[in-house]
Structures are given as structure tokens and as C-alpha cells.
One Martini backbone bead per residue (centre of mass of N, CA, C, O) as a GRO file, in nm:
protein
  149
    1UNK     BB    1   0.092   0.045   0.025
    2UNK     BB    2   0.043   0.383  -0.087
    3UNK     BB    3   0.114   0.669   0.047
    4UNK     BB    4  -0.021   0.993   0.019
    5UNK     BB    5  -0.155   1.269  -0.049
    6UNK     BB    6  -0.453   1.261   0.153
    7UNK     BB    7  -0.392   1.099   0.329
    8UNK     BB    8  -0.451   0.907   0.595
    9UNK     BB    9  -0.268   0.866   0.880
   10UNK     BB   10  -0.152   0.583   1.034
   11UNK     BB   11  -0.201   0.484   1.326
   12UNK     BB   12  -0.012   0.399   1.612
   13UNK     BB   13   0.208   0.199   1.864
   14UNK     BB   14   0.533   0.325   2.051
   15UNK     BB   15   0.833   0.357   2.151
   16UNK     BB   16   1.054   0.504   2.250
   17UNK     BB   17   1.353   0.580   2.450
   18UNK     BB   18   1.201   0.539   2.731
   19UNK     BB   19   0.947   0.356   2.717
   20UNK     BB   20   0.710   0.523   2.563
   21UNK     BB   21   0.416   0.554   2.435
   22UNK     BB   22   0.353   0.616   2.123
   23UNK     BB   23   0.109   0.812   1.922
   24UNK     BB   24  -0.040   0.991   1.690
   25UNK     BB   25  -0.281   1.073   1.826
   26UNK     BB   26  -0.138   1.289   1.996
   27UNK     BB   27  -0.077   1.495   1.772
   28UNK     BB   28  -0.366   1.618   1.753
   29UNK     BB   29  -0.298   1.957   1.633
   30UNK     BB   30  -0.042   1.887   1.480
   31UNK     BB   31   0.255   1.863   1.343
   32UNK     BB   32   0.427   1.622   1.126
   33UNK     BB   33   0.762   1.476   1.133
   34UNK     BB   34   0.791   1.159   0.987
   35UNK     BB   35   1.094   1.002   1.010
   36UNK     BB   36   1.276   0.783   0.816
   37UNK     BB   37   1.550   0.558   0.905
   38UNK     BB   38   1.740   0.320   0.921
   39UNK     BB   39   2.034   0.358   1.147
   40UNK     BB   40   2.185   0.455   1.414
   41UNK     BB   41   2.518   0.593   1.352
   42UNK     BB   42   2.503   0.655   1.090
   43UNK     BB   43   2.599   0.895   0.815
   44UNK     BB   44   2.357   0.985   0.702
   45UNK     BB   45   2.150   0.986   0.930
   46UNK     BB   46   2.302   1.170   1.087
   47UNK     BB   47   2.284   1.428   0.915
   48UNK     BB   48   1.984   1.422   0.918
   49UNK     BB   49   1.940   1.457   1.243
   50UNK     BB   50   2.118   1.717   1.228
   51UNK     BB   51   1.957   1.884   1.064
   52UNK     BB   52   1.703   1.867   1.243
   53UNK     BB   53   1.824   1.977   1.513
   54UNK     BB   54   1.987   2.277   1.389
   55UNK     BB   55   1.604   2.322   1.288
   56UNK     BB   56   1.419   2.300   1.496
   57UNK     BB   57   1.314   2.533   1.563
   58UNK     BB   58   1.175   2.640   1.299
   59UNK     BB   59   0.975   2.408   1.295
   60UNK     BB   60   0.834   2.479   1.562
   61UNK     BB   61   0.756   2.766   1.442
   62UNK     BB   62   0.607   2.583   1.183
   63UNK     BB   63   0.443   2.324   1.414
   64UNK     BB   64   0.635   2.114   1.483
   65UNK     BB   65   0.672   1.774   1.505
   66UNK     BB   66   0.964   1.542   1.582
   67UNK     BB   67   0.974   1.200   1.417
   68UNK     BB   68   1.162   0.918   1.454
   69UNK     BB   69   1.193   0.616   1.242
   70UNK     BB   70   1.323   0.266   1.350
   71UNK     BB   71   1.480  -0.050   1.380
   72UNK     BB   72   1.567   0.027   1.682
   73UNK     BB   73   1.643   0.048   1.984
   74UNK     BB   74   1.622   0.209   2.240
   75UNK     BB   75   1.918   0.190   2.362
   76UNK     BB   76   2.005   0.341   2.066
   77UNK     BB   77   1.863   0.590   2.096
   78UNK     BB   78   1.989   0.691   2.329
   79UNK     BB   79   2.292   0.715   2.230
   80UNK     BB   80   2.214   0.893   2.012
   81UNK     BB   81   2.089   1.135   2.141
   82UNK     BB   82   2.346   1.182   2.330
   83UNK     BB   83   2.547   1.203   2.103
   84UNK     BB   84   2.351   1.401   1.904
   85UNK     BB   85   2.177   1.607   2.098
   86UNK     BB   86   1.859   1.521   2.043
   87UNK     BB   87   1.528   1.696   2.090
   88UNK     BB   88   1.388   1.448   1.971
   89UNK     BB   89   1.152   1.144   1.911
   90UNK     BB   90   1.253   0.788   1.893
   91UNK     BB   91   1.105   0.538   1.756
   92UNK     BB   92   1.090   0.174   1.825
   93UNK     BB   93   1.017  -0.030   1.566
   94UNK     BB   94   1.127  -0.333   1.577
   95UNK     BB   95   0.823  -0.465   1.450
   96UNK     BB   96   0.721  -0.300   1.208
   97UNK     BB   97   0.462  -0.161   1.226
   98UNK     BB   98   0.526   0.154   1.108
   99UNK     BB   99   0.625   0.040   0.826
  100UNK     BB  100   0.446  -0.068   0.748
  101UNK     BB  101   0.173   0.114   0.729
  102UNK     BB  102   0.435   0.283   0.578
  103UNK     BB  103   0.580   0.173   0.328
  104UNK     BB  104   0.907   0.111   0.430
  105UNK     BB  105   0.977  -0.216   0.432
  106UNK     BB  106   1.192  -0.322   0.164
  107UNK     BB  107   1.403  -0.336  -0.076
  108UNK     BB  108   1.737  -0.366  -0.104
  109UNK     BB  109   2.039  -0.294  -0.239
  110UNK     BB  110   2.415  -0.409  -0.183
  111UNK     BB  111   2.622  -0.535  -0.413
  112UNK     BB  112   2.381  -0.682  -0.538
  113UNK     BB  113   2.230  -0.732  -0.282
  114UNK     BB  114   1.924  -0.859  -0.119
  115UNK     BB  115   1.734  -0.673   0.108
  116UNK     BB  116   1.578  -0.560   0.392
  117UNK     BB  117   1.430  -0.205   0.463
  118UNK     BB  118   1.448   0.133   0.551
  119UNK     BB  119   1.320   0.366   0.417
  120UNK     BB  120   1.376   0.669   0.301
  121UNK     BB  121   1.101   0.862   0.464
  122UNK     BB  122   0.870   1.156   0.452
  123UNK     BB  123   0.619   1.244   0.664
  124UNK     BB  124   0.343   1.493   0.634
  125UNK     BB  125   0.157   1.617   0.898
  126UNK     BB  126  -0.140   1.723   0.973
  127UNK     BB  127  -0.371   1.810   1.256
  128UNK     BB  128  -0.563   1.592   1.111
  129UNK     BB  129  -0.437   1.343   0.971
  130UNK     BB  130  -0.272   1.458   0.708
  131UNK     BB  131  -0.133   1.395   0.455
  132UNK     BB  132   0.068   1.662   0.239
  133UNK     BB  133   0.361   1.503   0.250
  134UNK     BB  134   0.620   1.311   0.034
  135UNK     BB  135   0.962   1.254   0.112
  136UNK     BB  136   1.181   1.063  -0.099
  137UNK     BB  137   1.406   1.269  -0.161
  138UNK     BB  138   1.630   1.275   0.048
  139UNK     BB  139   1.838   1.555   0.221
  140UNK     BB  140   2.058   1.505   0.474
  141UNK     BB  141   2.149   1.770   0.495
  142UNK     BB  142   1.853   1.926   0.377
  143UNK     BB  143   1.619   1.865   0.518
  144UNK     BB  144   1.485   2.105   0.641
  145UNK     BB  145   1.456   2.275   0.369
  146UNK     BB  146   1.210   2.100   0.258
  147UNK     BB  147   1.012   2.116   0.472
  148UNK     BB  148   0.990   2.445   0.452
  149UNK     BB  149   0.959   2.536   0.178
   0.00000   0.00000   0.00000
């Protein structure tokens, strides 16, 4: 299932990084930036969320909220935040729960192998829980001038 805009949001509930549920619901009446990234400290991820944390007061007064989802464990979530200093929330969907939902979770290829992961893209959803836009061309170092343009 492709999601698009105009599409509703699928709401889900899973963990952030201190073991707290989080629903998309509890975010009805905010903007909500949902971006998908494969995998905590690695080089692309890092370069995301950090031009997201650097941007973050712009987002946030732009009405934004920001998660990010992998299929990291919190512990691993926990480390990257600490590490790279970041402001928001990071949901640890380990079970692919909001990847399937969401289809991200792909096939995707390396070096000729084909094996399965997490499709980078963010998805901008209004206060009503309706996508408004999906960035499939993530720009990892300009991903916040994306979302704000």
C-alpha cells in the first residue's frame, strides 16, 4: 500500500527511546514530521537528524513536531540522542509495525545483494492526521530547508 497525499495518517503505538508509548494520536491538533531513517550512527542517518536537530526551533516554530522512526531498539535510540545531542522524540518500531504501515519497510540492494530495510522517507502530516506531503528524495545534510520550503 502506497501512501500519498491527501491520505489519512495511520495511527500506530510503539515505544520512543525511554519506553514510553507513543501514538500519532496523541499528536492530533499539531504538524507532525514522521521521518524514517535505516539506522542509528551511521553516516547518512547522523547527517539527517542532525541538520533536523540544527533546525529544529525553525520546525518547531513552523508548528512542527518531530519523530523519527527505526527499527532500533530504545537503547540504541538512547545512545544516538546522547550522542548527537537531538531534541526529539525517537520511536523504536523494532517489531516494523509503523514501517509496514507506512510502507518502508523494502527490498532494497548492496553491492548486487538484495536483502530488506528501511526505505528512507518522511512523511509531513497535518493537524487532522492527513499527509500533506511524502519526501521520498531525502536530502540528508538540507532535509529541514525540504520540510520548510
Amino acid at each position: 500500500m502506497e501512501l500519498k497525499a491527501g491520505d489519512k495518517a495511520p495511527d500506530f503505538e510503539v515505544n520512543d527511546q525511554n519506553g514510553n508509548a507513543v501514538k500519532l494520536s496523541d499528536f492530533k491538533g499539531k504538524k507532525v514530521v514522521l521521518y524514517f531513517y535505516p539506522k542509528d550512527n551511521t553516516p547518512g542517518c547522523t547527517a539527517e537528524s542532525c541538520n533536523l536537530r540544527d533546525n529544529y526551533q525553525a520546525l518547531q516554530a513552523a508548528g512542527y513536531e518531530v519523530l523519527g522512526v527505526s527499527t532500533d531498539s530504545e537503547k540504541s535510540h538512547q545512545k544516538f540522542i546522547e550522542k548527537q545531542n537531538l531534541p526529539f522524540t525517537l520511536l523504536a518500531d523494532t517489531e516494523k509495525q509503523i514501517h509496514e504501515k507506512y510502507g518502508t519497510w523494502v527490498e532494497k540492494q548492496m553491492y548486487g545483494r538484495k536483502y530488506m530495510g528501511t526505505a528512507r522517507v518522511t512523511f509531513l502530516i497535518n493537524e487532522k492526521g492527513v499527509i500533506e506531503e511524502v519526501i521520498e528524495k531525502v536530502k540528508t545534510k538540507e532535509h529541514a530547508a525540504q520540510i520548510l520550503k
